[in-house]
N, C-alpha and C positions, 0 to 999 in steps of 0.2 A: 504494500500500500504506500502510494507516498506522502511526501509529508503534508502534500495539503490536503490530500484526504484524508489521511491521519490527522488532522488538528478540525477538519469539520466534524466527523466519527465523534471525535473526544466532544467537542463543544452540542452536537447533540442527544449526547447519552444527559451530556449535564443540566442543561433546559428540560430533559422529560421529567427530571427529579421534581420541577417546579413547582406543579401543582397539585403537587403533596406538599407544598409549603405552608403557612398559614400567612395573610395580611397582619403579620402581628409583630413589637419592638421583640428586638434581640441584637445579639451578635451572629456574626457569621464570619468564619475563619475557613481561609483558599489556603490547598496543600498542594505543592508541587508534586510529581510523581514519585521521590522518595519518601513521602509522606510528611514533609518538614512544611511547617504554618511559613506561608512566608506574605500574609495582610490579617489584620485585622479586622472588623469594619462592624459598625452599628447602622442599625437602621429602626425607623418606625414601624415601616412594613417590610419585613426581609423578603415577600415574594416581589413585592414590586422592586429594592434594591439588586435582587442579582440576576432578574432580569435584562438589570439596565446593564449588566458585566457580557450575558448571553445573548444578548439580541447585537441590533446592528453597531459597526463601530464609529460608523459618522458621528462627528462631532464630539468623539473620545477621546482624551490627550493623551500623548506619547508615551508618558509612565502607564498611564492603563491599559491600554493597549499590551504592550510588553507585558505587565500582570497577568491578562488574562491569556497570553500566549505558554505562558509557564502552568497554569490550572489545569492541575489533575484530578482534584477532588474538591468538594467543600462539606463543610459542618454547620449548622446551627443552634445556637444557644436560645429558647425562647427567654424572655423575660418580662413581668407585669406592664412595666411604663420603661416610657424612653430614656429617662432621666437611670431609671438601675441598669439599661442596655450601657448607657455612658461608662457606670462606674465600673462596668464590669470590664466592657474592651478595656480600659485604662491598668485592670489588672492583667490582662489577658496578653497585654503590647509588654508589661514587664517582664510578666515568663516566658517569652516565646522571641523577643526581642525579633518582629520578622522582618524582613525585608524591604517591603515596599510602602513600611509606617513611617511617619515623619514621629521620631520619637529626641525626649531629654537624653542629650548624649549621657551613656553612662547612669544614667540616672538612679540605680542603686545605691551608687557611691555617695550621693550628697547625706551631708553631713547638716546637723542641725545642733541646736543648744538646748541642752537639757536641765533643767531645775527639779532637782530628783524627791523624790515623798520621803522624805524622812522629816524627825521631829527638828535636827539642823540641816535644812536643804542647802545642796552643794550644786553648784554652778557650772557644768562641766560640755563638753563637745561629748559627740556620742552619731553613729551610724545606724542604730536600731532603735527605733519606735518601740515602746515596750508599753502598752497597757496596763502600766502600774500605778498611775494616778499622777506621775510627772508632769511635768506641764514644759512645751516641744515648741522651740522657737526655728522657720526654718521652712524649708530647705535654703541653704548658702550652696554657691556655686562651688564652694571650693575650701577646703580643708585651712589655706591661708584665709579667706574670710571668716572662718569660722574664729581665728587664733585670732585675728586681727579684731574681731567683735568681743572675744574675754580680755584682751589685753586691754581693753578699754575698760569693760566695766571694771575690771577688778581693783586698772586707778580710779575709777568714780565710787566705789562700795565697796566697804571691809566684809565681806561674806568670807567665809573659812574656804580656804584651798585646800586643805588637806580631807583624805580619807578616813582618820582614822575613829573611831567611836566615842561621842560625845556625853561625859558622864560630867564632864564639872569641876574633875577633879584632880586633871594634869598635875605634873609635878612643876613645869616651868610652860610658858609657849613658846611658840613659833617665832623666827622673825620677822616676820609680819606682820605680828601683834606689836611687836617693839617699832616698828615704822610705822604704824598708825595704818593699815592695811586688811587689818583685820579687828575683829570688835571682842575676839578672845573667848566664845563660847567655851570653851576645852578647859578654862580652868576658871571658869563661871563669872567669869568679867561682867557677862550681859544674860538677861532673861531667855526664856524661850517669843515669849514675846516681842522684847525687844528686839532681840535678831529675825525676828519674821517680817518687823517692820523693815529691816535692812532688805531680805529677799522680796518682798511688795515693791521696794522702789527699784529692785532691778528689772521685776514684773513690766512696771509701768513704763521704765524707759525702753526698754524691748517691743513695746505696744506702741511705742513712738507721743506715750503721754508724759514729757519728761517736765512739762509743766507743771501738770500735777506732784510730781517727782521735787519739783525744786517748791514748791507753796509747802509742802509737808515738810518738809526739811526746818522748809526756818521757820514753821510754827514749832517745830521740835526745838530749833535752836533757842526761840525765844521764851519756850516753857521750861528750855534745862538752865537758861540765864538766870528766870526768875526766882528758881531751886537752890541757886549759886551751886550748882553742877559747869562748873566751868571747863573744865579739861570736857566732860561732854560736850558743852556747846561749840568750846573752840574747834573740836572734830566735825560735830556737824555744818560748824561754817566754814572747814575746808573744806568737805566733801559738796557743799552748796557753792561755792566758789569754781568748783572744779568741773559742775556738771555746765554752770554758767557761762562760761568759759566755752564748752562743749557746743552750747547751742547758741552762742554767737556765729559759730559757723558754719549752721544750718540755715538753707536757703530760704525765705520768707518767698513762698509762691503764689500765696490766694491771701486775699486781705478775711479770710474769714477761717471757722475749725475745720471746714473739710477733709475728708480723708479719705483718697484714692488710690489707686495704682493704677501706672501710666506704663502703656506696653508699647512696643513697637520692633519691627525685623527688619533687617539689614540680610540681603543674596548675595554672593560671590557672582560671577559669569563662571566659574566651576562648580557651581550650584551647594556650595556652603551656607550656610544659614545659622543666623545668630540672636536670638529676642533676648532685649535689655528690659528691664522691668524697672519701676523708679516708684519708691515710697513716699507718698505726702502722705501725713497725717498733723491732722489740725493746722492745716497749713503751709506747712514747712515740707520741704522736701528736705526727708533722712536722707538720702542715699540710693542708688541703683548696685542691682545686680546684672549681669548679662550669662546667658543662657546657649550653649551650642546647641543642635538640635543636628539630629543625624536620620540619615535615610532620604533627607532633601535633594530635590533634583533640580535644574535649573529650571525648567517648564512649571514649575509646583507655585502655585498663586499665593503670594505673601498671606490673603486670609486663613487658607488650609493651613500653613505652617501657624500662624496664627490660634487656631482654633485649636490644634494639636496640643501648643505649648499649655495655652488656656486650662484645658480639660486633664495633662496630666500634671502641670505643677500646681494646680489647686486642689488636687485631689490628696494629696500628701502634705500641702502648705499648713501651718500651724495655723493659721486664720485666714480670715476673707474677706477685704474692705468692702463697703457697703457699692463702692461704685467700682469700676473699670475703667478707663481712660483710653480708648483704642487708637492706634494709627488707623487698622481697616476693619471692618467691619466682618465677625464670624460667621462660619459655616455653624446653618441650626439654632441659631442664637435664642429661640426658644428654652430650646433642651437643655443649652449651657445655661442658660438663666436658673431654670427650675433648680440645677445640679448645684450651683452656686449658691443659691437660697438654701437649699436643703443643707449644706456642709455650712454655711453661716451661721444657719437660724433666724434668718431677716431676710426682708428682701434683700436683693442685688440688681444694680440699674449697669447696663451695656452703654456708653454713647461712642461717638466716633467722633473725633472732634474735628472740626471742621475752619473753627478759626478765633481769634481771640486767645485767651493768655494759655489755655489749654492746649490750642495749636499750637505755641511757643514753646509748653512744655513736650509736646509728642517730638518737634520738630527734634529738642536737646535730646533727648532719650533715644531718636533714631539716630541721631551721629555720633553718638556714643556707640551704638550696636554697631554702627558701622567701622568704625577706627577699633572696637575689639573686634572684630571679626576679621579685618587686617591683622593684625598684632597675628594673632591665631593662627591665619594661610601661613604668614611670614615663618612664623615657629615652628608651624609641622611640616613646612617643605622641604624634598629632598633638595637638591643643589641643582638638578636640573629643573625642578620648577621653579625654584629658588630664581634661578638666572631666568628664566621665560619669561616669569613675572616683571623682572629688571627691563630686559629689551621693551616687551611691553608699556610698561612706565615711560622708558623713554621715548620711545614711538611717538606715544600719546605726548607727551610733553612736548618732543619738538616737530610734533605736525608731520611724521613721517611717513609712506604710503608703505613700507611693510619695514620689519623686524631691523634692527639694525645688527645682524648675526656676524657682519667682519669690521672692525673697528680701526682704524689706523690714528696715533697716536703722537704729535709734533714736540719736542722740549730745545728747547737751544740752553746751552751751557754756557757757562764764561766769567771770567776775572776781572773786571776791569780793561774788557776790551780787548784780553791776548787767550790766546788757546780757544776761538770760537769755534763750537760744537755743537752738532745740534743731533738727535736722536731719534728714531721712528718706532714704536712699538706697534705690534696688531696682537690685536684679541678675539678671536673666534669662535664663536658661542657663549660669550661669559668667559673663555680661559686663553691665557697668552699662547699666543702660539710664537715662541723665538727664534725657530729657524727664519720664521720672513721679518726679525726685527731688521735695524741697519743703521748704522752711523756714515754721519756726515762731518766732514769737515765743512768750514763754510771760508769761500775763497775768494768771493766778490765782495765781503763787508770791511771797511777798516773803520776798527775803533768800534764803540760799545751803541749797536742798530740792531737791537730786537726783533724789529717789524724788517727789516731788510733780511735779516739772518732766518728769520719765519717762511719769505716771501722766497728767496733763492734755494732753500731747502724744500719748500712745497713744489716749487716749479721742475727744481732735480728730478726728486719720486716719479712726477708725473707726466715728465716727459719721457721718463726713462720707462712708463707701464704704459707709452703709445705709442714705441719704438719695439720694429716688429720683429728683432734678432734677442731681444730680451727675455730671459726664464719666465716659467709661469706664474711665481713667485710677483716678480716684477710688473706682468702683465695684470694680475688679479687687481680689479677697484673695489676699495670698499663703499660699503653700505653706507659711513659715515666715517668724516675728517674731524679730527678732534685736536684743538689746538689749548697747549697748557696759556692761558693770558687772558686778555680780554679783550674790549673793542678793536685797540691797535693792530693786534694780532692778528685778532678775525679778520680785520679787512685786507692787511697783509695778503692773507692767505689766500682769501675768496680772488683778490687781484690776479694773484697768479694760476689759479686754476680760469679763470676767466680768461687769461693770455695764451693759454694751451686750449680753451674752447670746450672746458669741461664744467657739467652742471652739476655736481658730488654733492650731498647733503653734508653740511656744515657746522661746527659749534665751533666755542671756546669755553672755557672752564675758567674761572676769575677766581685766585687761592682766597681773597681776602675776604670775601664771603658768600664764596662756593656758588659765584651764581653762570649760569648759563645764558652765553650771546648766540644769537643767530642772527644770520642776513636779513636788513630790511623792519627787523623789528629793533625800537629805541629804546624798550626796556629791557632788562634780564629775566628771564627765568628762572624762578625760585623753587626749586624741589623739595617736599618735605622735608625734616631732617631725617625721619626714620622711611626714607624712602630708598627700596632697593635700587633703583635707577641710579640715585643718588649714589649708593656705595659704589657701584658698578663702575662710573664715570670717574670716580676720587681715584678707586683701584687703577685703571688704567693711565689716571695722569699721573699718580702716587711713583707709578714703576717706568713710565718716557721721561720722567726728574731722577728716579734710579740711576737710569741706562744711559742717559745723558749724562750727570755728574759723573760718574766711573768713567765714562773715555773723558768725560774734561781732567778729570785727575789724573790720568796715564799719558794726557799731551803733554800737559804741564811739567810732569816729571819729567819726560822725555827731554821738553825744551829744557827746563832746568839743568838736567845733565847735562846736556850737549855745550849750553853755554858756556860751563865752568870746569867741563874736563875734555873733549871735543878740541876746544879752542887750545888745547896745551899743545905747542908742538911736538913729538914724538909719542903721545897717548892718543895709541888708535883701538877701535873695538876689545880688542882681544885684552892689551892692558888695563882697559878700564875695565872691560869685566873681573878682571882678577883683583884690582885693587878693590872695587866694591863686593865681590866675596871676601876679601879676607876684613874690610873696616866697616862694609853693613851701607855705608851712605857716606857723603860729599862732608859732612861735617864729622864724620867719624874719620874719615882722609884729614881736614883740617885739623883734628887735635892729634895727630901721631906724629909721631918724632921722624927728622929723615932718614934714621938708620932702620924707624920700623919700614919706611916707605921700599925702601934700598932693598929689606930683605922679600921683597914680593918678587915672583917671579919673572924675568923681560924687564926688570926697572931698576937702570944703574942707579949710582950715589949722585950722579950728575943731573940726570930724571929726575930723581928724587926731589934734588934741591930744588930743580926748579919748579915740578909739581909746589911743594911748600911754598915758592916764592909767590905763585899764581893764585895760589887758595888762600895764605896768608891763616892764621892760628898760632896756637902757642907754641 
């Protein structure tokens, strides 16, 4: 049979199944032919949903398509209402982690903050949810936010660090107690009460009510003043100072208490995917997290990813603000409503914001998504996406019509006008390639002419790659001319390719601050700082100032030599090589005596002397 009657075969044994389906919510899970779940999927009515998989594919996108080209089998889960089909796939996409789900990268892994049931509750990070009465702050994206959220509170709240069992009756404390850090429950410093009041105010600043947090405080402060409990009040008015402090640098967003969460997703063109999420509460925006999301494809519409993230980080999230704040609007936004409400306890309002200060806040929150989701490519790429990425960037930067994959690279060297030099480097694909590097000497400049020394070494290369007895080497142009300087340079350059009747795509590299000139445009091109383009272009001029300086310091010496041992009468090659093996250099010759000179091989006493006389030394 072949394969496409083999894939109509398959697809209508699986449509006969249908109508034993019921119009009713569930899940239903697609198995490939080794029996591995590799989609999840809910519906209201699963007959009508996997018909929509088995009937026609017009107007089916790409990812589905492919799905249902893989389906060997399927399963259905009935369930009451839409709202438990939801929570169910959400548990269903954890164990099965399949294929074709847009699911929380890893999403096992997140870590959350735990305030554990005991009579002294302890403030700690933790991976498992445990129905023990704890109370579960979380999910954090990542094991350093988690550290980075205790290191906080535990400068704003003496709550005990330690494990160990709480009777009263220590023999000494902690250091921590002696740094004011802790309130010393262990050897009965403080109440049971009293310390609960300390874990409530960690409660409330976690719930982003640290308002509340600080009015309790200093009614505390002000009731242990009037006590003349002073060492208490002075505590509570550092620790009130310290939270103060804290939320001075909390954004003021909404002139009123509201309390939201603001989402929004950031795509790759490699179809990476990233949602930032940002807490206001009472107004203030605490802080954003951001979120990978795996199984995204580039074709996958920002709401689906979207709805995805929605439906499994609030099924696990330790709370659920009254509102949502969306860039786009969800898939089902019913059902996520219901599901939201139900894991609340309150309603939950969806809006999409559309413009006004809410816009502004979606706006911040997506370029945030977006600059981590860069950070991220950058991080996991191997070194040849690494570099793709890089040409790309630069492409796009200077206006290029494709890749710039061969790179030639211009530096002139020089002293003060003597030993001019100048240097060629190429880079192919992102890596040097140095058999087609080249050095120049520059033979038409006197005295110290940059832009001339640019312009007669551009003009060399390039006649010498339209000259038709030349290596392949020679002959190959690249994709882009990169000259180490700035505007002078550039135009140098462009002049002389212009004089040879070639149109080469162009820059200059400016060291003083790294900006990029091109023809015809008046300002420079500024590259991000953490822009691989950016590395790319530094690398390559980093190493034609290399390769240039090294032959400018092996003319120099050369000329140096020649001037002051050369010019001796009777010191030809052969003596000079022997004298500078046996003294190392021209000033190890000037401190020897002329009897050491004498004893060199080929060099009378008469030599000698006059060697001494010409160098001059002690």
């Amino acid at each position: 049979m072949s394969g496409q009657r083999a894939t109509t075969h398959r697809l209508d044994m699986l449509r006969a199944r249908l109508a034993a389906i019921e119009p009713a919510p569930g899940v239903y899970l697609m198995k490939d032919a080794q029996g591995k779940v590799i989609y999840v999927g809910k519906a209201s009515s699963l007959r009508n949903r996997l018909r929509s998989y088995f009937g026609s594919q017009t107007g089916m996108d790409a990812k589905t398509r492919e799905l249902v080209q893989h389906i060997a089998d399927f399963e259905v889960i009935r369930t009451d209402t839409p709202t438990e089909a939801l929570i169910l796939e959400n548990e269903l996409i954890k164990r099965y982690r399949p294929r074709y789900n847009i699911m929380l990268r890893d999403d096992k892994t997140y870590p959350f903050i735990r305030i554990t049931n005991e009579p002294f509750p302890r403030v700690i990070a933790t991976r498992r949810v445990v129905q023990d009465g704890s109370r579960y702050f979380g999910p954090y994206p990542s094991a350093g936010a988690v550290h980075r959220t205790l290191d906080l509170l535990k400068r704003l709240f003496p709550y005990r660090a330690c494990d160990i069992e709480i009777t009263g009756n220590a023999a000494r404390p902690c250091l921590y107690y002696h740094i004011g850090r802790c309130v010393g429950p262990c050897i009965g410093a403080v109440s049971g009460e009293e310390y609960r009041q300390v874990i409530d105010n960690v409660v409330l600043f976690l719930e982003g009510r640290a308002d509340d947090v600080v009015a309790r405080l200093r009614t505390e402060m002000e009731a242990a003043a009037e006590r003349l409990e002073f060492e208490r009040a002075a505590r509570l008015r550092d620790e009130l100072r310290a939270i103060e402090q804290v939320l001075q640098q909390q954004k003021i967003v909404t002139g009123s208490d509201e309390s939201f969460d603001v989402l929004a997703v950031a795509q790759s063109a490699g179809g990476d995917a990233c949602v930032q999420i940002g807490f206001v509460r009472n107004g203030k925006l605490l802080g954003s997290e951001h979120y990978l999301m795996a199984g995204a494809r580039v074709d996958d519409p920002p709401s689906a990813i979207l709805t995805s993230f929605v439906q499994q980080y609030y099924a696990q999230a330790s709370s659920v603000p009254p509102e949502l704040v969306l860039q786009h609007p969800l898939d089902e936004s019913d059902t996520i409503v219901a599901f939201l409400t139900e894991r609340r306890g309150e309603p939950v309002r969806l809006s999409v914001a559309v413009e006004g200060l809410r816009r502004e806040l979606v706006d911040m929150i997506a370029k945030s998504a977006q600059q981590n989701l860069e950070q991220y490519r950058v991080r996991w790429l191997n070194d040849e996406q690494r570099t793709t990425l890089a040409l790309e960037e630069l492409a796009d930067a200077l206006g290029l019509d494709r890749l710039p994959r061969r790179i030639e690279c211009f530096d002139v060297s020089q002293l003060q006008g003597t030993n001019v030099v100048a240097s060629m480097v190429v880079f192919e694909h992102g890596k040097p390639k140095k058999s087609d590097y080249r050095k120049f000497q520059i033979k038409t400049v006197e005295g110290q002419d940059d832009f001339a020394a640019i312009r007669e070494v551009v003009l060399r290369r390039y006649r010498r790659a339209l000259a038709t007895e030349q290596t392949e080497a020679w002959q190959t142009l690249p994709d882009l001319v990169l000259i180490d300087g700035g505007k002078g340079q550039l135009n140098a350059a462009r002049e002389a390719l212009t004089a040879l009747g070639l149109d080469l795509p162009i820059a200059a590299l400016a060291k003083e601050h790294e900006e990029l000139y091109v023809p015809g445009r008046s300002e420079p091109i500024v590259l991000p700082r953490d822009s691989q383009a950016l590395f790319l272009v530094q690398r390559i001029r980093d190493e034609a100032h290399r390769f240039a300086v090294t032959f400018h310091r092996s003319r120099r010496t050369r000329s140096t030599l020649h001037s002051l041992l050369d010019d001796i009468p009777g010191v030809g090659p052969r003596r000079r090589r022997e004298l500078l093996r046996r003294f190392g250099s021209v000033e190890g010759i000037r401190q020897a005596s002329v009897e050491e000179i004498a004893a060199v091989p080929g060099i009378s006493r008469t030599l000698a002397e006059r060697i001494k006389m010409e160098l001059g030394g002690a």
